[in-house]
C-alpha positions as YAML, in Angstrom:
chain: A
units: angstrom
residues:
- id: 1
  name: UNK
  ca: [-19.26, 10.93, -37.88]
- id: 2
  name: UNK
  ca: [-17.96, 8.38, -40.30]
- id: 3
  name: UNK
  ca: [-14.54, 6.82, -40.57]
- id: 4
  name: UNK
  ca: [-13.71, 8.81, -43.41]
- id: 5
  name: UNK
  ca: [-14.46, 11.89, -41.73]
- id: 6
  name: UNK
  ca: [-12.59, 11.03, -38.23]
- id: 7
  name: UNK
  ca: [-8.76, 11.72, -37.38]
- id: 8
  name: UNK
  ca: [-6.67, 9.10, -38.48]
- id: 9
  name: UNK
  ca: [-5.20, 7.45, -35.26]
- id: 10
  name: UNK
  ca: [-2.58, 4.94, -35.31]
- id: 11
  name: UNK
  ca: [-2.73, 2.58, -31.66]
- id: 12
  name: UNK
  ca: [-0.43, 0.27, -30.41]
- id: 13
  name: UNK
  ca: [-1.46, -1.93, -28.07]
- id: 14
  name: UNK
  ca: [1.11, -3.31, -25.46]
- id: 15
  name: UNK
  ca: [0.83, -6.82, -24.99]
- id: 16
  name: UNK
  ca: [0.99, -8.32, -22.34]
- id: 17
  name: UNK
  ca: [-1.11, -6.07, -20.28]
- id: 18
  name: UNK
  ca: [-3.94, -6.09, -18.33]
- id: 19
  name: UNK
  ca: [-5.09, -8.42, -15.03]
- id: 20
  name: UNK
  ca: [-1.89, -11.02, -13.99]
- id: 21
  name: UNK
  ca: [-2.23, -14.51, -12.34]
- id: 22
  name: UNK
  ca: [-2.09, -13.23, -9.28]
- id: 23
  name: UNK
  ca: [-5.45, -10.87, -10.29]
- id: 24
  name: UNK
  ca: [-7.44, -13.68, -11.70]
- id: 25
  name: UNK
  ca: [-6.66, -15.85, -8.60]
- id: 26
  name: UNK
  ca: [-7.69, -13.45, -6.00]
- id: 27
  name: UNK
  ca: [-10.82, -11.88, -8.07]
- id: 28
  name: UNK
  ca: [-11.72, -15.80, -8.26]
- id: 29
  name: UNK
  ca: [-11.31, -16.36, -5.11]
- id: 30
  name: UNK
  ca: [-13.67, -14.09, -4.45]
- id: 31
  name: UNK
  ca: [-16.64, -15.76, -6.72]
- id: 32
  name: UNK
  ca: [-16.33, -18.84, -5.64]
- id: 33
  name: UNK
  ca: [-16.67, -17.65, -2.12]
- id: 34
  name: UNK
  ca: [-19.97, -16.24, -3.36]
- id: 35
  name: UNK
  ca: [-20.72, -19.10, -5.00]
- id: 36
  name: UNK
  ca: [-20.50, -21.68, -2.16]
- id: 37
  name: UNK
  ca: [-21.06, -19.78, 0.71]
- id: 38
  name: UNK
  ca: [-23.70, -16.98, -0.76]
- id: 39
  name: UNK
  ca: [-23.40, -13.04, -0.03]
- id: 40
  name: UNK
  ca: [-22.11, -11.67, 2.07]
- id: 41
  name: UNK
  ca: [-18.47, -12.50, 1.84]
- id: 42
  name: UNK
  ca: [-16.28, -9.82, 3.44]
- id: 43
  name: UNK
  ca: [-12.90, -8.48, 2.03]
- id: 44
  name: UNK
  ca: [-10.50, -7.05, 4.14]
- id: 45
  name: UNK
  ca: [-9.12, -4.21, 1.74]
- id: 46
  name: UNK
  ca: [-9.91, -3.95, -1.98]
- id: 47
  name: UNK
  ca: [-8.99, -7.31, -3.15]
- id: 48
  name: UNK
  ca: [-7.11, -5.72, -6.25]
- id: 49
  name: UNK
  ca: [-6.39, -1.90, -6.70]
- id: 50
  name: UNK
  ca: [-8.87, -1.22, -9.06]
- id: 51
  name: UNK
  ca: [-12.61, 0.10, -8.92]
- id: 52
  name: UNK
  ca: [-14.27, -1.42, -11.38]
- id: 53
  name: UNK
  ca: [-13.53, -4.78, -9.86]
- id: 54
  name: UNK
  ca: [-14.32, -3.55, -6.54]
- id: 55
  name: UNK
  ca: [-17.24, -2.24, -7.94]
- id: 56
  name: UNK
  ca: [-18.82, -5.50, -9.91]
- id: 57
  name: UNK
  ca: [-17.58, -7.62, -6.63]
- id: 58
  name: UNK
  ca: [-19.65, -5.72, -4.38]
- id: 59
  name: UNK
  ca: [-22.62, -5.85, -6.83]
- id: 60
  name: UNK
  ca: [-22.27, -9.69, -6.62]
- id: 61
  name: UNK
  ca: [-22.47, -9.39, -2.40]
- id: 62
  name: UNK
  ca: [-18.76, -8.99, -1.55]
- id: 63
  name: UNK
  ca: [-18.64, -6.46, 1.52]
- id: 64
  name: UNK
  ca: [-15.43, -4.80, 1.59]
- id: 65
  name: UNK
  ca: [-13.51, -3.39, 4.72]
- id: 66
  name: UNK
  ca: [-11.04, -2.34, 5.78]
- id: 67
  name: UNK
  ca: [-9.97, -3.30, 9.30]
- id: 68
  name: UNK
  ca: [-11.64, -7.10, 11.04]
- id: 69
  name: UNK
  ca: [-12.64, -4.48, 13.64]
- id: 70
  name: UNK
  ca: [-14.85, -3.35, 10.57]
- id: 71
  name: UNK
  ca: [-16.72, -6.76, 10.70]
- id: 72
  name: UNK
  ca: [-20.30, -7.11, 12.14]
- id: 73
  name: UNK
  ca: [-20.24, -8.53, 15.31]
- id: 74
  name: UNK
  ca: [-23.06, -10.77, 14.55]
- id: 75
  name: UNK
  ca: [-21.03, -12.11, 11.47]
- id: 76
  name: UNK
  ca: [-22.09, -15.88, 11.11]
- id: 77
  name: UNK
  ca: [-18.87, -18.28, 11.48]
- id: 78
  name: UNK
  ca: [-18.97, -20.03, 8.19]
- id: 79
  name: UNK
  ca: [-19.17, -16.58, 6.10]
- id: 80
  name: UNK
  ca: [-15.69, -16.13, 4.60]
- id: 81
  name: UNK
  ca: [-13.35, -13.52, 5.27]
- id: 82
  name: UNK
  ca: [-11.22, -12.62, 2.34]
- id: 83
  name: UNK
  ca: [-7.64, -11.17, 2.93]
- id: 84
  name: UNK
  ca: [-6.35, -9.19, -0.28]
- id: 85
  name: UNK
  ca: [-3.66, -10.11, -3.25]
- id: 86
  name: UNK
  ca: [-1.71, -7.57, -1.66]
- id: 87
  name: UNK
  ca: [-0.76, -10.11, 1.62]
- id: 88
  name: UNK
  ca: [-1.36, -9.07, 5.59]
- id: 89
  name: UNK
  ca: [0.65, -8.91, 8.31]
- id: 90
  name: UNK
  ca: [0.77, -12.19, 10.46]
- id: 91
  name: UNK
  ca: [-0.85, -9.95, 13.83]
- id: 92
  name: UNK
  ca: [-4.03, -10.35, 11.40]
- id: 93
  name: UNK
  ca: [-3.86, -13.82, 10.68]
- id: 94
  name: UNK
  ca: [-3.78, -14.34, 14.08]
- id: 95
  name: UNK
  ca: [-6.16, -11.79, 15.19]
- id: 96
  name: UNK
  ca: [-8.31, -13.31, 12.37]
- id: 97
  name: UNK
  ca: [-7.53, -17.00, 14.09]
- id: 98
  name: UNK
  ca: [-8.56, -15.54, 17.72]
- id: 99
  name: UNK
  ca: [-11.52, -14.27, 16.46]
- id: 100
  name: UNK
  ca: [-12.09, -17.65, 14.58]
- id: 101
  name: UNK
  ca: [-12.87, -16.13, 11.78]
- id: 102
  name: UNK
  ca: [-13.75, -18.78, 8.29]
- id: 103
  name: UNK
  ca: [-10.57, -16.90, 6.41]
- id: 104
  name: UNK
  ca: [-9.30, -16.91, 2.82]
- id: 105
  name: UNK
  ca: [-5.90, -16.16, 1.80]
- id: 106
  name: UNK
  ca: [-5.93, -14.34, -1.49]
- id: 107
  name: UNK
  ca: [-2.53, -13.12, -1.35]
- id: 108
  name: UNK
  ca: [-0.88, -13.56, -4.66]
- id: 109
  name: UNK
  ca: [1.58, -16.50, -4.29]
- id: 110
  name: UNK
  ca: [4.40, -14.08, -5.72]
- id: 111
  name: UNK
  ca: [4.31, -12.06, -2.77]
- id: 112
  name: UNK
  ca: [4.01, -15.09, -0.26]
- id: 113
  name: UNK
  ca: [7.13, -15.99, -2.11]
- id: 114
  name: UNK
  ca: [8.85, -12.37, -0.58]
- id: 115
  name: UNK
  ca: [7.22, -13.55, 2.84]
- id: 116
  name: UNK
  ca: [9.09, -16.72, 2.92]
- id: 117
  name: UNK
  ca: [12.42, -15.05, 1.88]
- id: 118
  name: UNK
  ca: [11.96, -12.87, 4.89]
- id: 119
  name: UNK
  ca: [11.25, -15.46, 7.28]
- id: 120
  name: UNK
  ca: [14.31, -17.24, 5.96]
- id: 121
  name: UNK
  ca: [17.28, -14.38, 6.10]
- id: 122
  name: UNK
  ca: [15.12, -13.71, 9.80]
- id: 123
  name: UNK
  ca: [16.21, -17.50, 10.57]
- id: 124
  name: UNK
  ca: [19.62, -16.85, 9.75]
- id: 125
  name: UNK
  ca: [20.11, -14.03, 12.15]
- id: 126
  name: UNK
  ca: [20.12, -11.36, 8.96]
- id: 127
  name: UNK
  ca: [19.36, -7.72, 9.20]
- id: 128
  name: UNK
  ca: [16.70, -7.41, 6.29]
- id: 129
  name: UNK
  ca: [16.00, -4.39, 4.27]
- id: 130
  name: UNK
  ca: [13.34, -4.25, 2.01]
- id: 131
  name: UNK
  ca: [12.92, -1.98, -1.35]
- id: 132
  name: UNK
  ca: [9.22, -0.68, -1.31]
- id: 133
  name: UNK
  ca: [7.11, 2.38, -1.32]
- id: 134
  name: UNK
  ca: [5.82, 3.27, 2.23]
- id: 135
  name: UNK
  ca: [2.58, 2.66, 3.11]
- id: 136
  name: UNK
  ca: [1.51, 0.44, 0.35]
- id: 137
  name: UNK
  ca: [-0.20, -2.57, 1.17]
- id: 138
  name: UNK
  ca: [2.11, -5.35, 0.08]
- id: 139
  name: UNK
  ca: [4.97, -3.42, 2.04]
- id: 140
  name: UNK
  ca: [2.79, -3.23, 5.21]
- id: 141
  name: UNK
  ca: [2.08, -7.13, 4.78]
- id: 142
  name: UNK
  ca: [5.51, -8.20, 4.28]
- id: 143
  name: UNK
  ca: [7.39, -6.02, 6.70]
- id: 144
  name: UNK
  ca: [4.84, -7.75, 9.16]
- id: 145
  name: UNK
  ca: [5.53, -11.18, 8.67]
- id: 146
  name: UNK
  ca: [8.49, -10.40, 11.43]
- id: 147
  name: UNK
  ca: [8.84, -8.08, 15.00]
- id: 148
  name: UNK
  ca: [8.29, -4.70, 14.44]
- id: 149
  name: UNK
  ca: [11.85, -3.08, 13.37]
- id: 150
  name: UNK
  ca: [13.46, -6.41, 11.72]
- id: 151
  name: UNK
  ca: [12.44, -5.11, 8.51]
- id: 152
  name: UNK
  ca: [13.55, -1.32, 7.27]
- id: 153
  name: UNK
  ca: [12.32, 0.15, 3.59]
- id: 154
  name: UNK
  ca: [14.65, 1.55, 1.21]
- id: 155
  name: UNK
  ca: [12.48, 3.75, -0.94]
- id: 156
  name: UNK
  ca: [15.12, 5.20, -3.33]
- id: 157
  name: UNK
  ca: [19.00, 5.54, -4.18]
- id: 158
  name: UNK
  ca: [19.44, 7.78, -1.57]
- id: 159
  name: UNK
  ca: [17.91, 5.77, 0.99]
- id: 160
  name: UNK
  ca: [20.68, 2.85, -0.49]
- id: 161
  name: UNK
  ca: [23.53, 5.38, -0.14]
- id: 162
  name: UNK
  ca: [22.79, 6.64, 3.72]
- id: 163
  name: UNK
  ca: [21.10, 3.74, 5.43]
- id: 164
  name: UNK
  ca: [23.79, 2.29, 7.79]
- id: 165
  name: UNK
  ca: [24.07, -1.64, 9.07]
- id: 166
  name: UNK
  ca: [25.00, -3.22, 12.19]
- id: 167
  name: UNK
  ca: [26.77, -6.18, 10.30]
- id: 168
  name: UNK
  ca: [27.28, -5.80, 6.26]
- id: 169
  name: UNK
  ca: [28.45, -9.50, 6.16]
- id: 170
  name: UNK
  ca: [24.88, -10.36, 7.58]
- id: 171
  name: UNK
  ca: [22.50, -8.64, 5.66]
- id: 172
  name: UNK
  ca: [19.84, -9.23, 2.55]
- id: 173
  name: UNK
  ca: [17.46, -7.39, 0.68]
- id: 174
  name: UNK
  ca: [14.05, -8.43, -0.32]
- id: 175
  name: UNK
  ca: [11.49, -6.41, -2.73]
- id: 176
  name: UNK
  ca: [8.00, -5.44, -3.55]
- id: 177
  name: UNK
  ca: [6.48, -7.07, -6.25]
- id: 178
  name: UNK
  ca: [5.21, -4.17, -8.07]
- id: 179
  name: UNK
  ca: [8.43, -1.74, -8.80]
- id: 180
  name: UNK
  ca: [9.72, -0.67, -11.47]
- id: 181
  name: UNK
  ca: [12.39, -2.76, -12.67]
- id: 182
  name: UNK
  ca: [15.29, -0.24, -14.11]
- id: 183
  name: UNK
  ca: [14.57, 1.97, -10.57]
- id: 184
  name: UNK
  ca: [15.01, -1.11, -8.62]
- id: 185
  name: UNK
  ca: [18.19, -2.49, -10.43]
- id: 186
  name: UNK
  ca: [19.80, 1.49, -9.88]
- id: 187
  name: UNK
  ca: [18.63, 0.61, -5.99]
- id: 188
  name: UNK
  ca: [20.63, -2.99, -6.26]
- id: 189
  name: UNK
  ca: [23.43, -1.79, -7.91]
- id: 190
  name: UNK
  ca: [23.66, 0.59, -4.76]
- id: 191
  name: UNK
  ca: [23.09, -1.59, -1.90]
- id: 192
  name: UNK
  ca: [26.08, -4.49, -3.94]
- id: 193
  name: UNK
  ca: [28.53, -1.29, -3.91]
- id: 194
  name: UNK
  ca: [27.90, -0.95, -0.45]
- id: 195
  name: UNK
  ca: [28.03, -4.36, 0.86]
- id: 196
  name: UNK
  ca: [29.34, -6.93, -1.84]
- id: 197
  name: UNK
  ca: [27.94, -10.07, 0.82]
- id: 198
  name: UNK
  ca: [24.51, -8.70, 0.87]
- id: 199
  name: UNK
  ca: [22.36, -11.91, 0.30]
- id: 200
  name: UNK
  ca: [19.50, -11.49, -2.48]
- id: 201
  name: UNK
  ca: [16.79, -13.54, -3.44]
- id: 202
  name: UNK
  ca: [17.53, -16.13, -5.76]
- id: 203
  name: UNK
  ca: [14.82, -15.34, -8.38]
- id: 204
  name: UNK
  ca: [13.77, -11.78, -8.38]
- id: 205
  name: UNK
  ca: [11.25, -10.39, -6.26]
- id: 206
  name: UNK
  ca: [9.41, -8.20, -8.62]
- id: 207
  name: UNK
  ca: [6.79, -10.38, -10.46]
- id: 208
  name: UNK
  ca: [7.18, -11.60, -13.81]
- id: 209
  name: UNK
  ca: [3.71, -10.09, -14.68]
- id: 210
  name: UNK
  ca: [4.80, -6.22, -13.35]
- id: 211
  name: UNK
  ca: [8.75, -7.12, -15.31]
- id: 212
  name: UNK
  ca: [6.76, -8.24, -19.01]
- id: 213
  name: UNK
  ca: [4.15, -5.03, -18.36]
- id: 214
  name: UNK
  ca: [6.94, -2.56, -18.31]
- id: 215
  name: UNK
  ca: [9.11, -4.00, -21.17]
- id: 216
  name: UNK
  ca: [6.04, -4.34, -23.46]
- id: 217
  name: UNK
  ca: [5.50, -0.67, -22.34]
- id: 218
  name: UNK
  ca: [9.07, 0.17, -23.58]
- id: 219
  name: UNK
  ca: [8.66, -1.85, -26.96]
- id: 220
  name: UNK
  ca: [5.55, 1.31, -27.68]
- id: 221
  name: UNK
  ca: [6.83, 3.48, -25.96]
- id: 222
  name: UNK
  ca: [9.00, 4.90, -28.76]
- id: 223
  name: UNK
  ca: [6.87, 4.73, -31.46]
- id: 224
  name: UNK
  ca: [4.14, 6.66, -29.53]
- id: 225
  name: UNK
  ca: [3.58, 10.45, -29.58]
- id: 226
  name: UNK
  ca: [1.68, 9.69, -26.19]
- id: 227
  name: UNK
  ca: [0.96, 6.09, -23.95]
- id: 228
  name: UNK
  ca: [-2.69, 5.95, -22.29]
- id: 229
  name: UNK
  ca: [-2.20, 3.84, -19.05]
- id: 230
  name: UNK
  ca: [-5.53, 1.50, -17.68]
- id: 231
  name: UNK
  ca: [-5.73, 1.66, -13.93]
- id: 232
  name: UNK
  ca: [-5.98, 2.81, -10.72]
- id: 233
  name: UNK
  ca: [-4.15, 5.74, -8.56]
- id: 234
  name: UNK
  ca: [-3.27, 3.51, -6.20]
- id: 235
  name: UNK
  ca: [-2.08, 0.78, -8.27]
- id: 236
  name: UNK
  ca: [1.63, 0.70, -8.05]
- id: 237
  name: UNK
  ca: [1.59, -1.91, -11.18]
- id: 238
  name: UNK
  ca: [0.03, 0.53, -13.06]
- id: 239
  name: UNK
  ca: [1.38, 4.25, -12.17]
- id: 240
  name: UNK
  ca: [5.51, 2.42, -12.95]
- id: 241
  name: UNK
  ca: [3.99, 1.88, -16.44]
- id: 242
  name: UNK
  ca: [3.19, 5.72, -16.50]
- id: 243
  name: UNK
  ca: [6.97, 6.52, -15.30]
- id: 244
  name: UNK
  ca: [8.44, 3.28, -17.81]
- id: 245
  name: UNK
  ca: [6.59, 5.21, -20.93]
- id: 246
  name: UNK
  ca: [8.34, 8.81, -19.85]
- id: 247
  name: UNK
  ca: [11.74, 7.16, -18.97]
- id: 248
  name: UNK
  ca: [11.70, 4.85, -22.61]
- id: 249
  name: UNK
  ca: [11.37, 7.79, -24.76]
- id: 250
  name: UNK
  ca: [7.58, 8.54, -25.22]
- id: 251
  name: UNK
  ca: [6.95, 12.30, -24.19]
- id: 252
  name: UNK
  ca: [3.35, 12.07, -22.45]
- id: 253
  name: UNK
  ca: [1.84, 9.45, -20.53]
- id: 254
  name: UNK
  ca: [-1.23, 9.54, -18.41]
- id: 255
  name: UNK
  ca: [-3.31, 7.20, -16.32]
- id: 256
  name: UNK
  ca: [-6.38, 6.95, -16.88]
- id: 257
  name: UNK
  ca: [-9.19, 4.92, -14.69]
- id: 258
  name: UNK
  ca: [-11.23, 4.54, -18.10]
- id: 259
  name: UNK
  ca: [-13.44, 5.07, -21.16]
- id: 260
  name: UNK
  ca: [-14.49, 8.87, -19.03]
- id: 261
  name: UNK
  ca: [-11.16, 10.15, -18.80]
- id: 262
  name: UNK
  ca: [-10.68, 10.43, -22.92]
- id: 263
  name: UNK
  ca: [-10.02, 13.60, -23.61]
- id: 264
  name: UNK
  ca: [-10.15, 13.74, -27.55]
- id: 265
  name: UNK
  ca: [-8.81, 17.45, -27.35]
- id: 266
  name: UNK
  ca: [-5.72, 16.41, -25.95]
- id: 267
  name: UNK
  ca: [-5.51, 13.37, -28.87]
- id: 268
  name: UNK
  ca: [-5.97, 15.48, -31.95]
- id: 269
  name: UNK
  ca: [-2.09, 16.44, -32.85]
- id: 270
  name: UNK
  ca: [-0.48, 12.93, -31.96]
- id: 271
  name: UNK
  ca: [-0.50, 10.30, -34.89]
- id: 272
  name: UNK
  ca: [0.03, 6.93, -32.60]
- id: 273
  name: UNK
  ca: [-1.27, 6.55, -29.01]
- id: 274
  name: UNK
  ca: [0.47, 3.58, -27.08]
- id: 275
  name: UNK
  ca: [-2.15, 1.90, -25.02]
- id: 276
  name: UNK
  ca: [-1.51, -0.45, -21.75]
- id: 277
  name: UNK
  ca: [-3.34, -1.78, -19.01]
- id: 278
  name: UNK
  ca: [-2.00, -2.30, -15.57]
- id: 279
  name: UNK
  ca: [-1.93, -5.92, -14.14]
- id: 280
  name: UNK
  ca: [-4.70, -5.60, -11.76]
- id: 281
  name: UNK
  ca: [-6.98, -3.68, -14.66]
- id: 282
  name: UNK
  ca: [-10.08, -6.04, -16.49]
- id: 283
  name: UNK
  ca: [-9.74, -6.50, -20.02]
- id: 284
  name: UNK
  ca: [-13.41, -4.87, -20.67]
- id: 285
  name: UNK
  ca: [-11.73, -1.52, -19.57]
- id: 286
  name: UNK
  ca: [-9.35, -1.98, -22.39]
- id: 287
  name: UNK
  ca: [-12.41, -2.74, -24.76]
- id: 288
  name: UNK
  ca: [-14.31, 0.33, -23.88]
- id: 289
  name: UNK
  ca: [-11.78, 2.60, -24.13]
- id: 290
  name: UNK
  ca: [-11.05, 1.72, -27.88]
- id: 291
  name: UNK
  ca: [-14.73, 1.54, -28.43]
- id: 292
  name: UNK
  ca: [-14.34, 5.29, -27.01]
- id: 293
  name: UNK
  ca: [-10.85, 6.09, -29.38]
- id: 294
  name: UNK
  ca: [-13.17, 4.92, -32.59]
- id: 295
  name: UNK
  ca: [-16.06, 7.27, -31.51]
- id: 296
  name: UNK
  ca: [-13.42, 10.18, -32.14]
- id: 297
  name: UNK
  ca: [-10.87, 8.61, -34.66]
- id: 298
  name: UNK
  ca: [-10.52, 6.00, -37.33]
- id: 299
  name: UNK
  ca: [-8.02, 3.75, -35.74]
- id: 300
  name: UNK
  ca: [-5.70, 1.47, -37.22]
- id: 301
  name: UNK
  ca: [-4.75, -0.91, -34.35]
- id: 302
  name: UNK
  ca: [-1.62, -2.88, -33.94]
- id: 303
  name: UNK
  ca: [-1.28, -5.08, -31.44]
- id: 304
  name: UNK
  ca: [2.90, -5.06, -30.68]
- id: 305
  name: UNK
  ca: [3.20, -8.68, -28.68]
- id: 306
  name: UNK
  ca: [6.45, -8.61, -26.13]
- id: 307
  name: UNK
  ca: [5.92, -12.15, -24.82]
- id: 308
  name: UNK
  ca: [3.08, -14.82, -24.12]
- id: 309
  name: UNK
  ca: [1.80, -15.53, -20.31]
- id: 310
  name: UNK
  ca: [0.94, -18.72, -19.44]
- id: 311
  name: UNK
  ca: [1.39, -18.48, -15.79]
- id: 312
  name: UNK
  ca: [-1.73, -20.11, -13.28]
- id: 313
  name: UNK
  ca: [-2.21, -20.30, -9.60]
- id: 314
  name: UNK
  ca: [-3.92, -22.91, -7.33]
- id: 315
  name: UNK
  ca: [-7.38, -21.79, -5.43]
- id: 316
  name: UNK
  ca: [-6.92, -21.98, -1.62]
- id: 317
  name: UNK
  ca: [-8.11, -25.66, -0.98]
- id: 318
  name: UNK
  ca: [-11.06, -24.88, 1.16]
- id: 319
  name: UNK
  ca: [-12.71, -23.31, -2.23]
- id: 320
  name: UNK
  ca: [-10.82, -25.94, -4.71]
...
């Protein structure tokens, strides 16, 4: 079909989107440790939440897991053990140090930063409560950087309204990385009603990657008849930019894993399709899915820039 033939198609394209510092460091990690030490390197959970890079990882001799008590027992001591962006609790670290185990910390320095907020308010004799999503990884990692119990999840307003303290004048909140912003400022606003001393961190938890993701979303979001969100299910990055689109004004927005889940059927009646790409998603995802659009439509692509990122983290020094 030629372009004169094809639906017209008008596509913004949020900006920034797509893989974070935090990404790029861990992913690198992860190459290097090929690179120097030669496959296999193990990874204890997927090192980012997304399968194509779990996919072209593994291809290059990364061996992913999902517990240590996954690892061989024969594993040689110099082969590296990678721990995920996403953080661990300290009982592996030290189960990981008992074992002595050649490990690699690929936590994303943003959420060490929430670890060392924890550790601090813990110091100071605080009761700690912590706005996350049970279950997901980063929440699992940070609520075990203390005893079991030191730490409780707020998940949502209503959590904020009910939850009841021992000592309001002794008391601090601490956040995943990964929220959505306006959700977690309603959450805030709660807890400060509640208990006007309740200590907070002095820069805000969630990252400035996941914070300039959703308000690029919102700059498209209102010009678009439907936003197309790059990523994975169990991406938390990625499925807020999905809830940001509906909640800024846009009236359908999906998540899609990639170029396969184009459904031109579903495209034909809009006239501008925001497009996004959650921070732990590789830009070649967002490069074959407009190669896909252009199979179907003639697009006219605008590229609607909320900020620069400039942001880079140190390798762990072993791998330097």
């Amino acid at each position: 079909m030629s372009d004169s033939t094809k639906p017209a198609l008008k596509l913004l394209l949020a900006t920034p989107r797509g893989f974070c510092a935090g990404v790029d460091r861990a992913v690198l990690i992860v190459e290097r440790a090929l690179e120097i030490y030669g496959p296999p390197v193990y990874v204890r959970h997927e090192i980012v939440h997304n399968k194509r890079v779990v996919d072209d990882l593994a291809a290059k001799g990364a061996v992913f897991v999902e517990e240590l008590s996954d690892l061989p027992d024969s594993l040689d001591e110099k082969t590296p053990v990678i721990f995920s962006a996403h953080g661990v609790p300290k009982a592996v670290t030290s189960e990981a140090d008992r074992l002595e185990l050649n490990w690699l910390d690929a936590t994303c320095p943003l959420v060490s930063k929430v670890h060392i907020e924890a550790q601090q308010h813990f110091s100071k004799g605080y009761e700690i409560l912590m706005i996350g999503h049970a279950g997901h990884p980063e929440v699992i990692g940070t609520m075990g950087q203390l005893p079991a119990g030191t730490i409780r999840l707020i998940e949502n307003t209503e959590d904020a309204e009910t939850i009841e303290v021992s000592d309001p004048s002794r008391l601090a909140y601490i956040s995943q990385t990964t929220l959505s912003v306006d959700d977690t400022a309603a959450i805030v606003a709660t807890l400060k009603s509640r208990f006007p001393d309740i200590a907070e961190p002095h820069k805000q938890d969630i990252c400035y990657a996941t914070t300039n993701r959703q308000a690029a979303v919102k700059d498209i979001a209102p010009l678009s008849d439907m936003v197309l969100v790059i990523g994975a299910p169990n991406s938390s990055n990625s499925m807020r930019l999905v809830e940001v689109s509906l909640t800024s004004g846009c009236p359908e927005a999906y998540l899609i894993t990639g170029r396969e889940d184009i459904q031109p059927d579903r495209l034909k009646d809009i006239s501008t399709l925001g497009l996004t790409a959650g921070a732990s998603a590789p830009e070649n995802l967002m490069d074959e899915v407009i190669e896909e659009l252009s199979t179907h439509f003639s697009l006219a692509i605008e590229e609607v820039v909320h900020t620069t990122e400039s942001v880079e983290f140190k390798l762990p020094k072993q791998i330097r």
